[in-house]
C-alpha positions in Angstrom: 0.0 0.0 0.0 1.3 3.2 -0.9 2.1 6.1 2.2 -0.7 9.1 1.4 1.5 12.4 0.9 1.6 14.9 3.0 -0.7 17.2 0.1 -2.8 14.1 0.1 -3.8 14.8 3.9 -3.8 18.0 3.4 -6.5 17.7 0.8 -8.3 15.1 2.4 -8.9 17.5 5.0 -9.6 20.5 3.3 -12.9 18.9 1.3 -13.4 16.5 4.2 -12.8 13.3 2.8 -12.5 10.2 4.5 -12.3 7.4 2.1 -10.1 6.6 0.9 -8.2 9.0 -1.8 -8.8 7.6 -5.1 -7.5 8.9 -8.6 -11.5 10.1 -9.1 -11.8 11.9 -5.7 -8.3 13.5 -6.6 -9.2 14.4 -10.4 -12.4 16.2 -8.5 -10.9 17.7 -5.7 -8.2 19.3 -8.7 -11.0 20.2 -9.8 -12.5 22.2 -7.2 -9.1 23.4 -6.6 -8.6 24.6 -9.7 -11.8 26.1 -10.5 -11.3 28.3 -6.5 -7.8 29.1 -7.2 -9.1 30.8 -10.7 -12.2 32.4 -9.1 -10.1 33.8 -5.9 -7.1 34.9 -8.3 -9.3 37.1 -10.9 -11.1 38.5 -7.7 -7.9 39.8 -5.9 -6.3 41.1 -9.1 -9.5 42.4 -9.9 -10.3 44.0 -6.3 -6.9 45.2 -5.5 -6.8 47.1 -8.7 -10.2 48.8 -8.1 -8.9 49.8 -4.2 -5.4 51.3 -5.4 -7.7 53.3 -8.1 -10.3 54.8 -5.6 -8.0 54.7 -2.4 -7.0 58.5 -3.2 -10.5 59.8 -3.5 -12.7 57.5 -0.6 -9.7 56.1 1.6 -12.2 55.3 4.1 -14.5 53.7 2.4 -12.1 51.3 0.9 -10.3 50.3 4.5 -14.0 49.4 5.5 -15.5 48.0 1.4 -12.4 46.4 0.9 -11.9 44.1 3.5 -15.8 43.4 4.3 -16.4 42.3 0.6 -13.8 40.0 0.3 -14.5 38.5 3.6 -17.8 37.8 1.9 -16.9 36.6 -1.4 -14.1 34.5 0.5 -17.4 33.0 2.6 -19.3 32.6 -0.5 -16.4 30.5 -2.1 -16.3 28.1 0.1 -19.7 27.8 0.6 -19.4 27.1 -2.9 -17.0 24.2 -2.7 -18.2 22.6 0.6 -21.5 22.7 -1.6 -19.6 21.2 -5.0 -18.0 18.7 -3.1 -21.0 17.3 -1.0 -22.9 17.1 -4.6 -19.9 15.4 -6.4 -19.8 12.6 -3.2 -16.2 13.4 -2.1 -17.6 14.0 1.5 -19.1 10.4 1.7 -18.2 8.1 4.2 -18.0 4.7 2.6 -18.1 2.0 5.8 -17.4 -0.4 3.7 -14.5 0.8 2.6 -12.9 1.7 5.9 -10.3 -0.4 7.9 -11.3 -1.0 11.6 -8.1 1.4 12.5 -10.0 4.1 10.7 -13.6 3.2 12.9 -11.8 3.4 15.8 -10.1 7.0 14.9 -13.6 8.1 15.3 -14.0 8.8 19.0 -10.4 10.2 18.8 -11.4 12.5 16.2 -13.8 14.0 18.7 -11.7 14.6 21.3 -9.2 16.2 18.8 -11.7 18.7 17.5 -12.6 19.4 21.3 -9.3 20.1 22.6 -7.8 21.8 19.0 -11.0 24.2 19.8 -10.9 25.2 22.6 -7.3 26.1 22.7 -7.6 28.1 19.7 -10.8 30.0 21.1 -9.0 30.1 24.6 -6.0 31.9 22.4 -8.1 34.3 20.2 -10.1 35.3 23.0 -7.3 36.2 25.3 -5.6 38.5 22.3 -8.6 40.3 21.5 -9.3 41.0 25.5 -5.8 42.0 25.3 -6.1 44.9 22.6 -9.6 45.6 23.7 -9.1 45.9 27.5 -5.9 46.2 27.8 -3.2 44.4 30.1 -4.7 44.8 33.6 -8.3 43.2 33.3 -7.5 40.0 31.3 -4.5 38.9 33.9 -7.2 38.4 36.8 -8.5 34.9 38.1 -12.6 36.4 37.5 -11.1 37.2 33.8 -9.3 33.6 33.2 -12.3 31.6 34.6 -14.6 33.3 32.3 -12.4 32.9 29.6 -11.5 29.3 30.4 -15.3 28.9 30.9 -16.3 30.2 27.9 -13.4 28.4 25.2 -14.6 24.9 27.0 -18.8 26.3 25.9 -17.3 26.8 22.5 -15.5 23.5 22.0 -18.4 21.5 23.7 -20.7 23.0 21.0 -18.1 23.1 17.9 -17.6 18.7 18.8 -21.3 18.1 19.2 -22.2 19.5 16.0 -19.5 17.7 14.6 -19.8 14.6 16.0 -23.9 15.1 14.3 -22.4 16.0 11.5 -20.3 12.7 10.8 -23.2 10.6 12.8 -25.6 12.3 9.7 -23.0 11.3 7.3 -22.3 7.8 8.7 -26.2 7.0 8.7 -26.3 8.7 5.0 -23.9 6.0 3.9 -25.2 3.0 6.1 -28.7 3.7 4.0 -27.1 4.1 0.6 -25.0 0.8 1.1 -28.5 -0.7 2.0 
């Protein structure tokens, strides 16, 4: 059996794939790829060109336009290929298909999402407090607790809706196969 790539993974994860990465899950996935990576590429050239022409005149509205609609147009992309790749199948869980090391990375998966989470909410939180409140408020035990509180809320609600997500998916399959 051929070791998956390091790109492979990193693809895999990207569209959410679980089975197994075969050459027609790759050729979509380029596809995808391919297809963003045009769309994004036009936009900046496109957007960046129309900022550096109007910055002189409205400087404020493009520091506020600018970065709001390509926040949205970055959403709307990959809404786009979550969407595309959900319709082309690349997000399907084949059971069948699955080695019993893989079933059992499933409750581990969980608890990954959980703690990656929360210590990335815990992080973000505590910088923005930081430049919002400054140095002496978010150093206190009242401050920590609510912010330790609060990332462990976050990560409880980001891993259930996972774990629905791929339950959803797992039943999906399960009634396909059937």
């Amino acid at each position: 059996m051929i070791k998956e790539t390091f790109t492979d993974t990193l693809v895999k994860h990207f569209y959410g794939i679980t089975a197994p990465f075969d050459e027609q899950k790759r050729q979509e996935a380029n596809k995808l790829g391919n297809l963003a990576f045009i769309l994004i590429s036009w936009f900046l050239l496109l957007g960046n060109a129309l900022a550096l022409i109007f910055a002189d005149k409205h400087p404020k509205i493009v520091a506020w336009a600018y970065p709001i609609i390509t926040q949205i147009v970055l959403l709307a992309l990959f809404f786009y290929i979550t969407w595309k790749s959900h319709r082309n199948h690349l997000t399907d869980i084949e059971t069948d298909l699955q080695s019993p090391k893989e079933q059992i990375k499933m409750p581990r998966i969980a608890l990954k999402i959980f703690s990656y989470s929360a210590i990335i909410f815990y992080v973000l939180m505590f910088i923005f407090n930081y430049f919002t409140n400054g140095a002496s408020t978010i150093f206190t035990p009242h401050h920590q607790l609510q912010l330790f509180t609060s990332s462990i809320i976050y990560a409880l609600l980001i891993t259930i809706s996972s774990l629905l997500i791929i339950q959803s998916r797992i039943k999906h399959a399960t009634k396909e196969e059937k």
